[in-house]
KOLGU-4560 file (N, C-alpha, C; in nm, 3 decimals, padded with zeros to 5 digits):
<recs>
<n_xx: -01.300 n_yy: -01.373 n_zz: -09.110 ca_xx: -01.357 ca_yy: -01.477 ca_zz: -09.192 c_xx: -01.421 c_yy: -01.412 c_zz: -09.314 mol: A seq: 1 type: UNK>
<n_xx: -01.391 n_yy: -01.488 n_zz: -09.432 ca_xx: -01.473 ca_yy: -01.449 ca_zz: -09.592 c_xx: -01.559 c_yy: -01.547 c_zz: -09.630 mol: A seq: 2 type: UNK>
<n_xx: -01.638 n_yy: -01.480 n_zz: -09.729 ca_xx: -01.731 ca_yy: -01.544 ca_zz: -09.760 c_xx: -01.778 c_yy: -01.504 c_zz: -09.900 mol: A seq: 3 type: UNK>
<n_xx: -01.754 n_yy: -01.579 n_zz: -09.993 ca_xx: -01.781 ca_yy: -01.577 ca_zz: -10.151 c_xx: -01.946 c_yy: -01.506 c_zz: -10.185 mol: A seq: 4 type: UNK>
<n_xx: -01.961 n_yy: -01.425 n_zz: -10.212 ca_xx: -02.092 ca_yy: -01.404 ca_zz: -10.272 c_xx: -02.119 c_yy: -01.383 c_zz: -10.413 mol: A seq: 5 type: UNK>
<n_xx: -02.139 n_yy: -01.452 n_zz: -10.498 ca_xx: -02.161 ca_yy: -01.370 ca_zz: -10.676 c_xx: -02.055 c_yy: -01.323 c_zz: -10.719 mol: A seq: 6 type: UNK>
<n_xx: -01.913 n_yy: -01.394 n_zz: -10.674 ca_xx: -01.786 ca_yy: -01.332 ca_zz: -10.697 c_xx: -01.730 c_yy: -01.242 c_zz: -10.627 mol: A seq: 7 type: UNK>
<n_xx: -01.805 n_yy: -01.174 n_zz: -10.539 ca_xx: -01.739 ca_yy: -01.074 ca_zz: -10.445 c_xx: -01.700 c_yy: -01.108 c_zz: -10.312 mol: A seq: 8 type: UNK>
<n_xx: -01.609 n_yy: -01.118 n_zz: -10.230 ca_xx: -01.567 ca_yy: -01.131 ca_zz: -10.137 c_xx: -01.602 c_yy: -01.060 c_zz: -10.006 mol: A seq: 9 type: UNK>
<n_xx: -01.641 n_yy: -01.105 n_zz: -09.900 ca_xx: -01.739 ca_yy: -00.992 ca_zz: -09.816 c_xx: -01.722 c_yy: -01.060 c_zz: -09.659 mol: A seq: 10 type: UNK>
<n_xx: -01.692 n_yy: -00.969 n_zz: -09.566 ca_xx: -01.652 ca_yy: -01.013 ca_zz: -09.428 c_xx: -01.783 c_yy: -01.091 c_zz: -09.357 mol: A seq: 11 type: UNK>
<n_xx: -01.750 n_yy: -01.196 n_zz: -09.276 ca_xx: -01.947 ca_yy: -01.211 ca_zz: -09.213 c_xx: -01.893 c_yy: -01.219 c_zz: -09.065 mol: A seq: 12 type: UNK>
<n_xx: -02.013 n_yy: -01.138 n_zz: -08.970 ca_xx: -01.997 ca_yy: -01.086 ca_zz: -08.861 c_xx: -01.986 c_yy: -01.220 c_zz: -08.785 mol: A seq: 13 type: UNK>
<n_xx: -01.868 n_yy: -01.209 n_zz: -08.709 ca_xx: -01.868 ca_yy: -01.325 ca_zz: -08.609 c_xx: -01.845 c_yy: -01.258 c_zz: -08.487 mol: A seq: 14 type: UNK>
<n_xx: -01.877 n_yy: -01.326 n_zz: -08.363 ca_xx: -01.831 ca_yy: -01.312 ca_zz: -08.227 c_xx: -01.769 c_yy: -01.376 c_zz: -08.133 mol: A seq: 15 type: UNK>
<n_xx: -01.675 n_yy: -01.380 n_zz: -08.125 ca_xx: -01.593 ca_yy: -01.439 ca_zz: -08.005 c_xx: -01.673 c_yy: -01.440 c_zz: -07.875 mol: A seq: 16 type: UNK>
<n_xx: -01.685 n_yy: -01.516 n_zz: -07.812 ca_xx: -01.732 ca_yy: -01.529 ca_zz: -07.663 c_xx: -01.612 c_yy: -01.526 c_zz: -07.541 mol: A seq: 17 type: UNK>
<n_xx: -01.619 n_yy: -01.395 n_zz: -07.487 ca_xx: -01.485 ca_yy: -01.403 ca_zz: -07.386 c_xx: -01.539 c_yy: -01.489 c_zz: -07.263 mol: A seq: 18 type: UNK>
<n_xx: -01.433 n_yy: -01.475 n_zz: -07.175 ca_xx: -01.408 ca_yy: -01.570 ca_zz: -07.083 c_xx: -01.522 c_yy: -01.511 c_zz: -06.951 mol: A seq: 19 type: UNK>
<n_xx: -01.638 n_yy: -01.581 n_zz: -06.935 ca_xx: -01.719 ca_yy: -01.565 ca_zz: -06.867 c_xx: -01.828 c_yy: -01.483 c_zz: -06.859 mol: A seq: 20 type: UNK>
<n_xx: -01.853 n_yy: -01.486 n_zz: -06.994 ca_xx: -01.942 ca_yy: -01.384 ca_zz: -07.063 c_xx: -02.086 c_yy: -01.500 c_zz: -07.085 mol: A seq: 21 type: UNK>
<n_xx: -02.205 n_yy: -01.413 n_zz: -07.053 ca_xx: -02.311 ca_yy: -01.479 ca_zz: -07.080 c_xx: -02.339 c_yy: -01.483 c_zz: -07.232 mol: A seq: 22 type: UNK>
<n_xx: -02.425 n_yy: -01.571 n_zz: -07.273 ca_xx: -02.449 ca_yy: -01.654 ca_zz: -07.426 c_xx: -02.524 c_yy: -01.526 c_zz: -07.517 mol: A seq: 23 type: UNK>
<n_xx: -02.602 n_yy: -01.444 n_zz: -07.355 ca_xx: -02.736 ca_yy: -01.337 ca_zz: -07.425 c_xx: -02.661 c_yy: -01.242 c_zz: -07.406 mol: A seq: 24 type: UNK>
<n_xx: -02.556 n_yy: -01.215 n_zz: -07.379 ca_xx: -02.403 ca_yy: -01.082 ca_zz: -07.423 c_xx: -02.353 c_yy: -01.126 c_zz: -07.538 mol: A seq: 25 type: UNK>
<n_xx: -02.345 n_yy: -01.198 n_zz: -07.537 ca_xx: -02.238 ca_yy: -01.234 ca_zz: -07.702 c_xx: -02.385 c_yy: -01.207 c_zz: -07.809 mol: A seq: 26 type: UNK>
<n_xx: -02.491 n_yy: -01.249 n_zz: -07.806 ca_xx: -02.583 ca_yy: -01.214 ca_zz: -07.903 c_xx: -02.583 c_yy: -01.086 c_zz: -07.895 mol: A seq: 27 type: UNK>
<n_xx: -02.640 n_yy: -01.004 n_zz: -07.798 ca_xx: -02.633 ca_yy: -00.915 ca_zz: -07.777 c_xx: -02.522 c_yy: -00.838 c_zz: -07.910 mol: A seq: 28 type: UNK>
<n_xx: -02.435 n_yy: -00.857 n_zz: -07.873 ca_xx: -02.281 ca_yy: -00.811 ca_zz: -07.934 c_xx: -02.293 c_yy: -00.820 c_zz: -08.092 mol: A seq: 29 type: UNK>
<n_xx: -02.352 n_yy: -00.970 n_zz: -08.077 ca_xx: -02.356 ca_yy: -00.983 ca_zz: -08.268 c_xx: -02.463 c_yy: -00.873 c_zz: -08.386 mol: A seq: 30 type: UNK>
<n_xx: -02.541 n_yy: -00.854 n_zz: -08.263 ca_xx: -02.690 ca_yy: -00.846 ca_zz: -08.294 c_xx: -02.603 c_yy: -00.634 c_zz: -08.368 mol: A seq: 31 type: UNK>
<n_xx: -02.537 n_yy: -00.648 n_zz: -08.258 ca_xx: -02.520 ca_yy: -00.487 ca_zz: -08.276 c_xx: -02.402 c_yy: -00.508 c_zz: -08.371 mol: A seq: 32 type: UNK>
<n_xx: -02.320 n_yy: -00.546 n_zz: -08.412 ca_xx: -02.228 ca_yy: -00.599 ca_zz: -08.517 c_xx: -02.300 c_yy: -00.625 c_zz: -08.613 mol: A seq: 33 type: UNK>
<n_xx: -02.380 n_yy: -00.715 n_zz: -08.655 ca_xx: -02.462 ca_yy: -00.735 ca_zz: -08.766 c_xx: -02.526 c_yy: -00.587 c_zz: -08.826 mol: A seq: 34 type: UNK>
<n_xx: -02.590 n_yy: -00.503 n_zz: -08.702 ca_xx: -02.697 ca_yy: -00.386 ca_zz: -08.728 c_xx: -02.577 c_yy: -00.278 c_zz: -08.775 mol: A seq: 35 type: UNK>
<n_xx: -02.446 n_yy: -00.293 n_zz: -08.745 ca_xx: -02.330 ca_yy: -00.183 ca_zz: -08.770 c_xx: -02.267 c_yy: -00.177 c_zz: -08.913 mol: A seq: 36 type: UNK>
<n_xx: -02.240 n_yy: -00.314 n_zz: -08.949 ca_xx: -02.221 ca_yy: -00.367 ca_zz: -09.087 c_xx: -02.367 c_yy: -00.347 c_zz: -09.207 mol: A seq: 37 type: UNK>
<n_xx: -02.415 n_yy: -00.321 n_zz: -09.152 ca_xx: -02.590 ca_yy: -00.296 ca_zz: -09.225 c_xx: -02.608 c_yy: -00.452 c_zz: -09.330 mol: A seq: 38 type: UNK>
<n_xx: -02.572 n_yy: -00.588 n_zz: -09.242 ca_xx: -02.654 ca_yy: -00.686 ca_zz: -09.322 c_xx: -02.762 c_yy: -00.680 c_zz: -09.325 mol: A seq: 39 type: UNK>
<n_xx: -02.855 n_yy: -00.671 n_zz: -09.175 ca_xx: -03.013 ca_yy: -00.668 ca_zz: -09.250 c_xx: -03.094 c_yy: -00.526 c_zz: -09.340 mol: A seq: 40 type: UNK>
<n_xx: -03.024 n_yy: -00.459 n_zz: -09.369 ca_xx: -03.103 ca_yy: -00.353 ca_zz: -09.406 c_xx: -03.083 c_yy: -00.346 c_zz: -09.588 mol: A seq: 41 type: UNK>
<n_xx: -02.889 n_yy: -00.412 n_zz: -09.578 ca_xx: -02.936 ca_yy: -00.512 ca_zz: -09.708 c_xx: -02.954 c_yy: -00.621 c_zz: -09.780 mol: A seq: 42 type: UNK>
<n_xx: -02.994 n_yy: -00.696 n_zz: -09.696 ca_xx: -03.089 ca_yy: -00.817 ca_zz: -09.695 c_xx: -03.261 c_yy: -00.774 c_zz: -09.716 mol: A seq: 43 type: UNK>
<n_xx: -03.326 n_yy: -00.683 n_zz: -09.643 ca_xx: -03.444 ca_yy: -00.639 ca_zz: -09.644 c_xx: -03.409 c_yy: -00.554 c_zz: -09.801 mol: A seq: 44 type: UNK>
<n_xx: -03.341 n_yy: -00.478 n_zz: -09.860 ca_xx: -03.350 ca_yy: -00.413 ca_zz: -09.977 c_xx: -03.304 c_yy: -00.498 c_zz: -10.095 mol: A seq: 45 type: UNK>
<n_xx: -03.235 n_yy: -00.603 n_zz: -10.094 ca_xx: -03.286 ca_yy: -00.743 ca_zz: -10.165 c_xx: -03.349 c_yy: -00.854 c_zz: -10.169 mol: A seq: 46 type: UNK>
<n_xx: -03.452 n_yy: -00.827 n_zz: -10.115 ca_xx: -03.545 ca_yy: -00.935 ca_zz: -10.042 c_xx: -03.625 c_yy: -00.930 c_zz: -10.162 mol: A seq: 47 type: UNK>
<n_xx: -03.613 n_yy: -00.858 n_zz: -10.290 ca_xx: -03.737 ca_yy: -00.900 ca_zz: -10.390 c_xx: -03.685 c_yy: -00.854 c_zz: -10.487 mol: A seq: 48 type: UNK>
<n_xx: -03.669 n_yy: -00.854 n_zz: -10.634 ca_xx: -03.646 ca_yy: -00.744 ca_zz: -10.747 c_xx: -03.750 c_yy: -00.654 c_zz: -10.743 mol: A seq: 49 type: UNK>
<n_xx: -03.652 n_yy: -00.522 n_zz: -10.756 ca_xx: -03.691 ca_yy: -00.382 ca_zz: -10.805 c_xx: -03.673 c_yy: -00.338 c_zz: -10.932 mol: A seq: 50 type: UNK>
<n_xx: -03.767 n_yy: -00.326 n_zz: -11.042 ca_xx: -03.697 ca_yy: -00.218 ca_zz: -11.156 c_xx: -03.648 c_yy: -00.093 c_zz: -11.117 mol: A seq: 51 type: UNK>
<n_xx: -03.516 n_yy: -00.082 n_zz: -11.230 ca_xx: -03.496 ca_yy: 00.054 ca_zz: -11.197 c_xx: -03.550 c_yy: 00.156 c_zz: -11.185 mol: A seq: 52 type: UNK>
<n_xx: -03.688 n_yy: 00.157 n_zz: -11.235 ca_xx: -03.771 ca_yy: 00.282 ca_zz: -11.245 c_xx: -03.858 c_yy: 00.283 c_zz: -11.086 mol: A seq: 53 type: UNK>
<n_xx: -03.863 n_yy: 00.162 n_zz: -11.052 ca_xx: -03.931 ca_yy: 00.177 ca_zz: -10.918 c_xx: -03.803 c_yy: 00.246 c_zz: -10.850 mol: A seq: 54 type: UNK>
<n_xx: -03.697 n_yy: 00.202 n_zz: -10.856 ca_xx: -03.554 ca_yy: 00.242 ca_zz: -10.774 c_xx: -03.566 c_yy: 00.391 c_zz: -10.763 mol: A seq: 55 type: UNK>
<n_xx: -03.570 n_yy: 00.457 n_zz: -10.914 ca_xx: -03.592 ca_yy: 00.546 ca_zz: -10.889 c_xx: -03.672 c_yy: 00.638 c_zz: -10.798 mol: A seq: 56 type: UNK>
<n_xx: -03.797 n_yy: 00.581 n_zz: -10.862 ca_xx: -03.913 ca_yy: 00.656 ca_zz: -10.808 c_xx: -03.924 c_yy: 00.662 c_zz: -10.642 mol: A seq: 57 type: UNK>
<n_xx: -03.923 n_yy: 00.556 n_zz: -10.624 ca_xx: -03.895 ca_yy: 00.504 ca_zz: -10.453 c_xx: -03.776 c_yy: 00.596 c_zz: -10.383 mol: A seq: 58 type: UNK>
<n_xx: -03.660 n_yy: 00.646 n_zz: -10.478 ca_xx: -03.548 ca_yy: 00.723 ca_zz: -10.393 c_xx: -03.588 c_yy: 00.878 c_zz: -10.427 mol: A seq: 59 type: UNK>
<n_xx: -03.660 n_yy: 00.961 n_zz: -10.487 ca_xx: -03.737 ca_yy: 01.078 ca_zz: -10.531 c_xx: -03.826 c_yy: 01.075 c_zz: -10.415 mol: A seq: 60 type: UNK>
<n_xx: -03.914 n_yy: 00.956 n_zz: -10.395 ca_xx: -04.033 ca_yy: 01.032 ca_zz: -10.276 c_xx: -03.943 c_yy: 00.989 c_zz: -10.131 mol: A seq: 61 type: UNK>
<n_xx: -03.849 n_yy: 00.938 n_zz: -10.138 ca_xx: -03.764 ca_yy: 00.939 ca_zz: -09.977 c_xx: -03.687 c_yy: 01.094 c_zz: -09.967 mol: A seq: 62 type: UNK>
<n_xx: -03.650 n_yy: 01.156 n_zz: -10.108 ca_xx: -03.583 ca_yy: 01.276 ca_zz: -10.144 c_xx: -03.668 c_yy: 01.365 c_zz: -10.070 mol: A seq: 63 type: UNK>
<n_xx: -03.743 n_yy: 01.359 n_zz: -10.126 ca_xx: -03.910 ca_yy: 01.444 ca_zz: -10.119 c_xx: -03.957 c_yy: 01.473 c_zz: -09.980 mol: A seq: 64 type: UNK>
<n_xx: -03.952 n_yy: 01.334 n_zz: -09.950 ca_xx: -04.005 ca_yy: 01.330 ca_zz: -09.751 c_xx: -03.916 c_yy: 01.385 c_zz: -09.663 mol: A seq: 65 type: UNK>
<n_xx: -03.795 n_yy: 01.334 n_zz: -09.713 ca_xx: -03.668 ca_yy: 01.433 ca_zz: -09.609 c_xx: -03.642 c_yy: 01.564 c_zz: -09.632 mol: A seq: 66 type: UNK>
<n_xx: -03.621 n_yy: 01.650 n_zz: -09.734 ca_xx: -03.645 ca_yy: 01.786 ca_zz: -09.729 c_xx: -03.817 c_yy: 01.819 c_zz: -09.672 mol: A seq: 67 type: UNK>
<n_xx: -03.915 n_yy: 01.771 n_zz: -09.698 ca_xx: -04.031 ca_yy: 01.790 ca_zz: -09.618 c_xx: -04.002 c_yy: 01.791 c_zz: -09.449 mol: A seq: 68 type: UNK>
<n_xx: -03.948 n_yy: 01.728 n_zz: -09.384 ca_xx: -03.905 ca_yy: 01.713 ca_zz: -09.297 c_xx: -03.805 c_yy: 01.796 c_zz: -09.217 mol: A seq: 69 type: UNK>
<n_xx: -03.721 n_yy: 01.816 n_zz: -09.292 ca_xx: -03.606 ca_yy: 01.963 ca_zz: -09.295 c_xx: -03.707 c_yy: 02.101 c_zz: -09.286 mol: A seq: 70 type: UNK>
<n_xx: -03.800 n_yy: 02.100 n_zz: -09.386 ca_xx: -03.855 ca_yy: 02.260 ca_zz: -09.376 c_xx: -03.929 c_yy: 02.242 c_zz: -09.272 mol: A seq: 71 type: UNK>
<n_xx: -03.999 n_yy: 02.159 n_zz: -09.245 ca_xx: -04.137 ca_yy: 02.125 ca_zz: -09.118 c_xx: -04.073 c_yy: 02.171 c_zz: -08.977 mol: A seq: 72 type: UNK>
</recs>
């Protein structure tokens, strides 16, 4: 299944329910389908406008923390 966004065309996670499968397995299923496709993570990173300069700055101190992390 597609789904129009801003002109771009983009798959949306569905789940089939097999044959005698509980309701909280099939969520289950989606839940990890959704988290695999990374909708909420970008949904949560457009959840507000960013200037580019925050973009920046914000991907420099994640730069920053992960080599900190590497030498530690």
């Amino acid at each position: 299944m597609y789904a129009r966004f801003g002109g771009r065309e983009e798959t949306v996670s569905e789940v089939h329910i097999k044959d005698n499968e509980s309701l909280d397995s099939a969520l289950k299923r989606f839940k990890r389908n959704c988290a695999k496709s990374g909708v909420l993570s970008d949904l949560r990173k457009k959840e507000y406008y960013q200037s580019p300069s925050v973009k920046r700055r914000k991907k420099s101190e994640a730069a920053r923390k992960n080599k900190n992390k590497r030498f530690n």
